[in-house]
N, C-alpha and C positions, 0 to 999 in steps of 0.2 A: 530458648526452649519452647516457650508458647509459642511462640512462632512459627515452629518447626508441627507442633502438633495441630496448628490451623490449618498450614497448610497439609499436613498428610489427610486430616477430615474432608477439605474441600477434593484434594485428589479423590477421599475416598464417595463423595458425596459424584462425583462427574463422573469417576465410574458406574456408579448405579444408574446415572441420568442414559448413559449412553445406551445400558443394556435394556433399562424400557422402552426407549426407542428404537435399539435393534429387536427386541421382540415385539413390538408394534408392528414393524416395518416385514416381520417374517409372518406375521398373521396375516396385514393386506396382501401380502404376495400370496400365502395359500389360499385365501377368499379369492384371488383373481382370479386363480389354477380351477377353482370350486366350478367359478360363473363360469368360466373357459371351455373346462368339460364339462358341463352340464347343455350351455348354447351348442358345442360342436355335437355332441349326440344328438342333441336334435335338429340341429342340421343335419346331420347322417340321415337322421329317420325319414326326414324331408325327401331328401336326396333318394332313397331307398323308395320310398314313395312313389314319387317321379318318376323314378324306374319303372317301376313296376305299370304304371298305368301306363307309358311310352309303350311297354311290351303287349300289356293286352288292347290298346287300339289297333296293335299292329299285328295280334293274335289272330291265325285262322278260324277262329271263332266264329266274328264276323260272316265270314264269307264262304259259311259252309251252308247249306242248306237243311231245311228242315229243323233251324234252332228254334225251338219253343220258349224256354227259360232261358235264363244266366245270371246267378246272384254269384258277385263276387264283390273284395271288400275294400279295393281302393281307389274305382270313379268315384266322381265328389258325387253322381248321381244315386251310387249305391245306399246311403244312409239320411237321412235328417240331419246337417250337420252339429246342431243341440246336441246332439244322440251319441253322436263320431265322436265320442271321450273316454277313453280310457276309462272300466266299471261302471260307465252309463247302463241303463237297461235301454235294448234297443228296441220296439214295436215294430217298426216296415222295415224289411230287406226288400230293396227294390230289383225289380227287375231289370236288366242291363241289355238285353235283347232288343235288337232293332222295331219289336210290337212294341215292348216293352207295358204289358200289359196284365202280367201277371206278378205284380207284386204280391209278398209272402209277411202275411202280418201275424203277431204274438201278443197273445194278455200276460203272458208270463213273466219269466225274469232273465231271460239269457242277456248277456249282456258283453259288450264292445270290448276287445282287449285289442289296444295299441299297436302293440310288437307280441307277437303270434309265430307262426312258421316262417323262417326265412325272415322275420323282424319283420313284416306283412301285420297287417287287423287282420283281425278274425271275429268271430262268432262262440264267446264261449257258454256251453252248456254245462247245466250242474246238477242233472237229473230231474228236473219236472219243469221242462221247458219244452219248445217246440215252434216251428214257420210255421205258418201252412196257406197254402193256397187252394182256389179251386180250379180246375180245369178237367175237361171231356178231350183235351186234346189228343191222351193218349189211347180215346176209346179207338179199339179194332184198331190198333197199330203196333208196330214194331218199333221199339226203341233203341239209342244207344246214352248213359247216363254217364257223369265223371263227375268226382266227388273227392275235394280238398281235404283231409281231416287228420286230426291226433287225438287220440284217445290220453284222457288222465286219470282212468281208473282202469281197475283189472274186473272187466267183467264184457261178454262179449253180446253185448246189446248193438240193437242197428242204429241206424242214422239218417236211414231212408225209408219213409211208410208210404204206401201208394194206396190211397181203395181202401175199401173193407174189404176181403173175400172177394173182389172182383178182379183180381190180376194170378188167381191160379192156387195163390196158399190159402190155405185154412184159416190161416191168422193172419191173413193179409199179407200183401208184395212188403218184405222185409229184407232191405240191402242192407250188407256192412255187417252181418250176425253171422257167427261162429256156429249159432245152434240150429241151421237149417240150409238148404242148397243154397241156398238164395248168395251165397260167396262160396269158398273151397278153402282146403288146407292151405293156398298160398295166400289166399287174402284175409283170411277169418283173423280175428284180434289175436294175440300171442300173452298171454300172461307174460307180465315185466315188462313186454315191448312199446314204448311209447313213442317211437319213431313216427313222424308225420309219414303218408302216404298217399299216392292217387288211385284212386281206385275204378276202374270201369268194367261198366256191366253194359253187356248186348244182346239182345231179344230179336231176331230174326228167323228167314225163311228157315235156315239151317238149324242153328242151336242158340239156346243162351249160355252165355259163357259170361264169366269174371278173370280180369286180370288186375295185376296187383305192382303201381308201379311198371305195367308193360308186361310181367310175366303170368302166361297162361294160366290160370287153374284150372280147375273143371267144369265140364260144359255136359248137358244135358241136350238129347233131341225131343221136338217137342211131342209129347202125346204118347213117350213111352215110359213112364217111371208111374211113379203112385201118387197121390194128392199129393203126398208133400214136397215132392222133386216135382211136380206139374210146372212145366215153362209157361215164364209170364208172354210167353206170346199166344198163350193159349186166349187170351184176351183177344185173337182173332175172330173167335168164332162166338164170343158171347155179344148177347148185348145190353148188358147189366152197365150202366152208367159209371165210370170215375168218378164221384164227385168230391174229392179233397186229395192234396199228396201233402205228406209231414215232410219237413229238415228239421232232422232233429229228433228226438222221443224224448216219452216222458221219464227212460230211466236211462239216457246218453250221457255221460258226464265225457267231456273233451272240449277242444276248438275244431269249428269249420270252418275253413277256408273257401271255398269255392265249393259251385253246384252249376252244369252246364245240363241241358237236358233237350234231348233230339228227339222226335216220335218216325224215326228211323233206324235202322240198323248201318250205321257209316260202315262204309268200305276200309280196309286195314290201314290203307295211307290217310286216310283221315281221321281214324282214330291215332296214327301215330304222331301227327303233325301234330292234334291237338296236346295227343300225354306229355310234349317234348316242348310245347308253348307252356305248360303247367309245370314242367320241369326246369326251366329255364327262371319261370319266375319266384319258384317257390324252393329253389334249390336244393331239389327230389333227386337223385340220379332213376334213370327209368332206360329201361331196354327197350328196343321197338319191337313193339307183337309179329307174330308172320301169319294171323290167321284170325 
Protein backbone atom coordinates (compact mmCIF):
# COMPACT_ATOMS: atom_id res chain seq x y z
CA UNK A 1 0.00 0.00 0.00
CA UNK A 2 2.85 2.66 0.71
CA UNK A 3 4.06 1.57 -2.17
CA UNK A 4 1.31 2.05 -4.28
CA UNK A 5 0.98 5.70 -2.65
CA UNK A 6 4.88 6.59 -3.55
CA UNK A 7 4.38 5.81 -6.56
CA UNK A 8 0.98 7.59 -7.38
CA UNK A 9 2.90 10.93 -5.61
CA UNK A 10 5.94 10.39 -7.99
CA UNK A 11 3.37 10.07 -11.10
CA UNK A 12 1.66 12.89 -9.49
CA UNK A 13 4.96 14.88 -8.99
CA UNK A 14 6.05 14.18 -13.12
CA UNK A 15 2.91 15.38 -13.98
CA UNK A 16 3.55 18.72 -12.67
CA UNK A 17 7.30 18.67 -13.95
CA UNK A 18 6.00 18.15 -17.52
CA UNK A 19 3.49 20.89 -17.35
CA UNK A 20 6.24 23.47 -16.37
CA UNK A 21 7.98 22.64 -18.89
CA UNK A 22 5.26 22.53 -21.42
CA UNK A 23 4.45 26.11 -20.24
CA UNK A 24 7.84 27.14 -20.39
CA UNK A 25 8.25 25.74 -23.73
CA UNK A 26 4.65 27.70 -24.84
CA UNK A 27 6.14 31.06 -23.47
CA UNK A 28 9.66 30.79 -25.54
CA UNK A 29 7.46 30.02 -28.52
CA UNK A 30 5.27 33.09 -27.99
CA UNK A 31 8.54 35.35 -27.25
CA UNK A 32 9.81 34.02 -30.71
CA UNK A 33 6.41 34.91 -32.50
CA UNK A 34 6.98 38.45 -30.36
CA UNK A 35 10.69 39.10 -31.82
CA UNK A 36 9.39 37.43 -35.28
CA UNK A 37 6.69 40.27 -35.74
CA UNK A 38 8.25 42.81 -34.39
CA UNK A 39 11.78 42.33 -36.78
CA UNK A 40 9.23 41.47 -39.85
CA UNK A 41 7.53 44.97 -39.49
CA UNK A 42 10.38 46.39 -39.66
CA UNK A 43 11.61 44.81 -42.22
CA UNK A 44 8.24 45.80 -43.94
CA UNK A 45 8.92 49.53 -43.04
CA UNK A 46 12.48 48.88 -44.58
CA UNK A 47 11.18 47.51 -47.45
CA UNK A 48 8.26 50.23 -47.75
CA UNK A 49 11.09 52.73 -47.48
CA UNK A 50 13.00 51.34 -50.26
CA UNK A 51 10.24 51.68 -52.19
CA UNK A 52 9.50 54.62 -51.84
CA UNK A 53 12.89 56.34 -52.49
CA UNK A 54 13.30 53.85 -55.73
CA UNK A 55 10.09 55.82 -56.74
CA UNK A 56 11.07 59.33 -56.22
CA UNK A 57 14.60 59.01 -57.80
CA UNK A 58 12.75 57.77 -60.61
CA UNK A 59 9.88 60.66 -60.04
CA UNK A 60 9.43 63.21 -62.84
CA UNK A 61 10.36 65.51 -60.35
CA UNK A 62 13.64 65.61 -61.12
CA UNK A 63 13.39 66.27 -64.56
CA UNK A 64 10.90 68.86 -64.79
CA UNK A 65 12.09 72.19 -65.00
CA UNK A 66 11.91 75.21 -62.95
CA UNK A 67 12.03 73.01 -59.46
CA UNK A 68 12.92 75.47 -56.77
CA UNK A 69 12.20 73.30 -53.67
CA UNK A 70 11.50 69.55 -52.65
CA UNK A 71 11.30 68.47 -49.12
CA UNK A 72 10.18 65.21 -48.96
CA UNK A 73 10.78 62.54 -46.11
CA UNK A 74 12.57 59.38 -47.23
CA UNK A 75 16.09 60.30 -49.01
CA UNK A 76 18.60 59.72 -46.31
CA UNK A 77 19.44 63.31 -47.59
CA UNK A 78 16.08 64.79 -46.32
CA UNK A 79 16.75 64.74 -42.43
CA UNK A 80 19.86 64.64 -39.85
CA UNK A 81 19.75 61.20 -39.45
CA UNK A 82 20.05 61.76 -35.10
CA UNK A 83 16.80 63.49 -36.02
CA UNK A 84 15.00 60.56 -38.42
CA UNK A 85 13.54 58.85 -35.10
CA UNK A 86 10.28 58.30 -34.50
CA UNK A 87 9.01 61.69 -31.80
CA UNK A 88 12.44 63.13 -32.54
CA UNK A 89 12.03 67.02 -32.89
CA UNK A 90 13.32 67.60 -36.21
CA UNK A 91 15.28 71.27 -37.01
CA UNK A 92 16.33 71.03 -41.03
CA UNK A 93 14.11 69.74 -43.63
CA UNK A 94 16.51 69.64 -46.30
CA UNK A 95 16.11 70.39 -49.35
CA UNK A 96 16.03 67.62 -52.11
CA UNK A 97 16.29 69.64 -55.18
CA UNK A 98 19.00 69.29 -57.66
CA UNK A 99 20.29 73.29 -56.09
CA UNK A 100 19.49 71.87 -53.13
CA UNK A 101 19.92 75.00 -51.51
CA UNK A 102 17.03 75.92 -49.75
CA UNK A 103 16.87 74.05 -46.87
CA UNK A 104 13.84 74.87 -44.28
CA UNK A 105 14.84 75.19 -40.67
CA UNK A 106 12.51 75.30 -37.24
CA UNK A 107 13.16 76.51 -33.32
CA UNK A 108 9.98 74.74 -32.65
CA UNK A 109 8.81 71.24 -32.01
CA UNK A 110 7.32 69.61 -34.98
CA UNK A 111 8.67 66.42 -34.93
CA UNK A 112 9.60 63.01 -37.05
CA UNK A 113 6.82 60.27 -37.25
CA UNK A 114 7.99 57.00 -38.58
CA UNK A 115 5.02 55.53 -40.40
CA UNK A 116 2.80 58.40 -41.49
CA UNK A 117 0.54 58.24 -44.89
CA UNK A 118 1.05 55.12 -46.75
CA UNK A 119 3.44 53.83 -43.63
CA UNK A 120 5.90 56.77 -45.35
CA UNK A 121 7.73 59.65 -42.34
CA UNK A 122 6.25 62.59 -42.18
CA UNK A 123 6.35 65.73 -40.51
CA UNK A 124 4.12 65.97 -37.69
CA UNK A 125 2.73 69.41 -36.57
CA UNK A 126 0.89 70.14 -33.32
CA UNK A 127 -0.09 73.66 -33.58
CA UNK A 128 2.95 76.17 -32.77
CA UNK A 129 5.30 74.83 -35.17
CA UNK A 130 6.41 75.73 -38.42
CA UNK A 131 9.64 75.26 -41.65
CA UNK A 132 10.65 78.21 -42.96
CA UNK A 133 12.91 79.29 -45.49
CA UNK A 134 14.00 82.33 -47.25
CA UNK A 135 13.75 82.78 -50.86
CA UNK A 136 13.12 85.86 -53.58
CA UNK A 137 12.64 83.04 -55.97
CA UNK A 138 9.21 83.48 -56.28
CA UNK A 139 9.47 87.24 -56.70
CA UNK A 140 7.52 88.29 -60.16
CA UNK A 141 6.77 84.66 -61.01
CA UNK A 142 4.26 82.36 -61.67
CA UNK A 143 3.95 79.27 -59.71
CA UNK A 144 2.90 75.64 -59.47
CA UNK A 145 3.03 74.11 -55.57
CA UNK A 146 2.01 70.24 -54.38
CA UNK A 147 1.66 69.52 -50.96
CA UNK A 148 1.51 65.93 -49.02
CA UNK A 149 -0.68 66.36 -46.04
CA UNK A 150 -3.49 64.97 -43.40
CA UNK A 151 -4.91 67.03 -41.07
CA UNK A 152 -5.57 65.68 -37.33
CA UNK A 153 -7.73 68.17 -36.17
CA UNK A 154 -11.03 69.86 -37.16
CA UNK A 155 -10.17 73.11 -37.93
CA UNK A 156 -9.38 74.51 -41.34
CA UNK A 157 -6.03 76.31 -40.82
CA UNK A 158 -3.34 76.51 -43.84
CA UNK A 159 -0.27 74.76 -44.17
CA UNK A 160 1.34 77.04 -46.54
CA UNK A 161 2.37 80.88 -45.79
CA UNK A 162 4.26 82.68 -48.37
CA UNK A 163 5.19 86.59 -47.82
CA UNK A 164 3.70 88.81 -45.64
CA UNK A 165 1.08 90.67 -47.78
CA UNK A 166 3.18 90.38 -50.68
CA UNK A 167 1.57 87.56 -52.82
CA UNK A 168 -1.89 89.33 -53.01
CA UNK A 169 -3.96 88.56 -49.54
CA UNK A 170 -4.36 90.69 -46.80
CA UNK A 171 -3.12 88.15 -44.59
CA UNK A 172 -0.73 86.90 -46.65
CA UNK A 173 -0.40 83.91 -49.46
CA UNK A 174 -2.47 81.19 -47.31
CA UNK A 175 -2.60 77.61 -49.08
CA UNK A 176 -4.60 74.62 -47.65
CA UNK A 177 -7.47 77.09 -45.76
CA UNK A 178 -11.09 76.70 -45.97
CA UNK A 179 -11.40 80.41 -44.83
CA UNK A 180 -10.33 82.15 -47.98
CA UNK A 181 -9.83 81.60 -51.91
CA UNK A 182 -6.65 80.63 -51.60
CA UNK A 183 -8.27 76.55 -51.99
CA UNK A 184 -12.21 75.83 -53.03
CA UNK A 185 -15.01 73.61 -51.75
CA UNK A 186 -13.18 70.70 -53.13
CA UNK A 187 -10.01 71.22 -51.52
CA UNK A 188 -10.73 73.31 -48.20
CA UNK A 189 -10.49 70.80 -44.86
CA UNK A 190 -13.92 68.93 -44.33
CA UNK A 191 -14.86 68.61 -40.66
CA UNK A 192 -14.42 64.75 -39.61
CA UNK A 193 -12.30 64.17 -42.76
CA UNK A 194 -8.92 63.20 -42.06
CA UNK A 195 -8.03 61.41 -45.22
CA UNK A 196 -4.40 62.29 -46.31
CA UNK A 197 -4.46 64.28 -49.63
CA UNK A 198 -2.38 65.97 -52.59
CA UNK A 199 -3.14 69.10 -52.99
CA UNK A 200 -1.98 71.61 -55.92
CA UNK A 201 -2.13 75.04 -56.46
CA UNK A 202 -1.29 77.01 -59.85
CA UNK A 203 -0.67 80.76 -60.47
CA UNK A 204 -0.38 81.60 -64.01
CA UNK A 205 -0.91 83.70 -67.25
CA UNK A 206 -4.52 82.49 -67.03
CA UNK A 207 -5.82 81.70 -63.59
CA UNK A 208 -4.85 80.37 -60.25
CA UNK A 209 -6.65 77.44 -59.65
CA UNK A 210 -6.50 74.46 -56.70
CA UNK A 211 -7.14 70.98 -57.26
CA UNK A 212 -7.61 68.40 -54.78
CA UNK A 213 -6.15 64.91 -55.35
CA UNK A 214 -6.33 66.00 -59.36
CA UNK A 215 -9.91 67.28 -59.02
CA UNK A 216 -10.62 70.86 -60.14
CA UNK A 217 -11.95 73.36 -57.70
CA UNK A 218 -12.12 77.03 -58.30
CA UNK A 219 -10.11 79.13 -60.16
CA UNK A 220 -9.93 82.90 -60.09
CA UNK A 221 -8.55 85.32 -63.18
CA UNK A 222 -6.22 87.40 -62.28
CA UNK A 223 -6.99 91.22 -61.38
CA UNK A 224 -10.79 90.58 -61.32
CA UNK A 225 -12.16 89.76 -57.82
CA UNK A 226 -11.40 91.96 -54.64
CA UNK A 227 -8.36 91.95 -52.28
CA UNK A 228 -9.37 88.91 -50.98
CA UNK A 229 -9.78 86.69 -53.99
CA UNK A 230 -6.58 88.84 -55.58
CA UNK A 231 -4.49 85.97 -57.61
CA UNK A 232 -1.14 85.38 -56.16
CA UNK A 233 0.05 85.94 -59.48
CA UNK A 234 -0.55 89.33 -58.99
CA UNK A 235 2.81 89.12 -57.49
CA UNK A 236 3.60 89.97 -61.18
CA UNK A 237 3.49 93.23 -61.07
CA UNK A 238 4.75 94.25 -57.63
CA UNK A 239 7.92 94.49 -56.50
CA UNK A 240 7.68 94.11 -52.82
CA UNK A 241 10.39 91.35 -51.97
CA UNK A 242 9.38 87.48 -50.67
CA UNK A 243 11.36 87.19 -48.07
CA UNK A 244 10.30 83.98 -46.09
CA UNK A 245 7.69 80.94 -47.14
CA UNK A 246 6.33 78.82 -43.91
CA UNK A 247 5.49 74.71 -43.95
CA UNK A 248 3.42 74.49 -41.70
CA UNK A 249 1.60 77.31 -39.25
CA UNK A 250 1.46 78.14 -36.08
CA UNK A 251 -2.11 76.75 -35.59
CA UNK A 252 -1.60 73.49 -38.19
CA UNK A 253 -2.13 70.43 -36.31
CA UNK A 254 -1.54 67.27 -38.92
CA UNK A 255 1.35 65.38 -40.82
CA UNK A 256 3.28 66.47 -43.96
CA UNK A 257 4.43 64.66 -46.30
CA UNK A 258 5.77 66.33 -49.03
CA UNK A 259 6.37 70.03 -50.53
CA UNK A 260 7.51 70.19 -54.25
CA UNK A 261 7.47 73.92 -55.32
CA UNK A 262 7.99 75.31 -59.11
CA UNK A 263 8.20 79.30 -59.84
CA UNK A 264 6.22 78.31 -62.94
CA UNK A 265 2.91 77.46 -63.97
CA UNK A 266 3.61 73.52 -65.21
CA UNK A 267 1.72 72.56 -68.24
CA UNK A 268 -1.46 69.91 -67.35
CA UNK A 269 0.75 66.73 -68.27
CA UNK A 270 3.23 67.85 -65.94
CA UNK A 271 1.30 68.56 -63.30
CA UNK A 272 -0.36 65.25 -63.96
CA UNK A 273 2.77 63.01 -64.11
CA UNK A 274 3.80 64.57 -60.94
CA UNK A 275 0.14 64.21 -58.77
CA UNK A 276 0.30 60.45 -60.14
CA UNK A 277 4.29 59.92 -58.88
CA UNK A 278 2.73 61.32 -55.49
CA UNK A 279 -0.06 59.00 -55.92
CA UNK A 280 1.77 56.03 -56.48
CA UNK A 281 3.87 56.66 -53.50
CA UNK A 282 1.68 57.75 -51.11
CA UNK A 283 -1.14 55.55 -51.98
CA UNK A 284 -3.68 58.71 -52.72
CA UNK A 285 -6.00 57.55 -55.53
CA UNK A 286 -6.03 61.07 -57.75
CA UNK A 287 -7.69 61.80 -61.24
CA UNK A 288 -5.82 63.45 -63.80
CA UNK A 289 -6.74 67.38 -64.22
CA UNK A 290 -7.75 68.33 -67.98
CA UNK A 291 -6.93 71.96 -67.33
Amino acid sequence: MKKQNKTSKKLGQNKLGFSLIELSIVILVIGILVIGITKGGAIMNKAKVSSAQTVSQSSPVNFTNNLVAWYEPVSVSSFDPDQALDGVTITVWNDNSPRGNLDASSDDSATYTEASINGLPAITFSGDDQFEFSSNAFNQRQYTFFVVERRSADNDIRFLNIGDNTFGYTNGTTLGSSANNATSTVSAFVAGRLAPRISTFVSDSVSRRVYNNGVAGDSSVPGTGTEDTTALNEVLTTTTAVDNINIGNNSYNGDIAEVILFNRGLKVTERNEIQEYLSKKYGISVVASTN
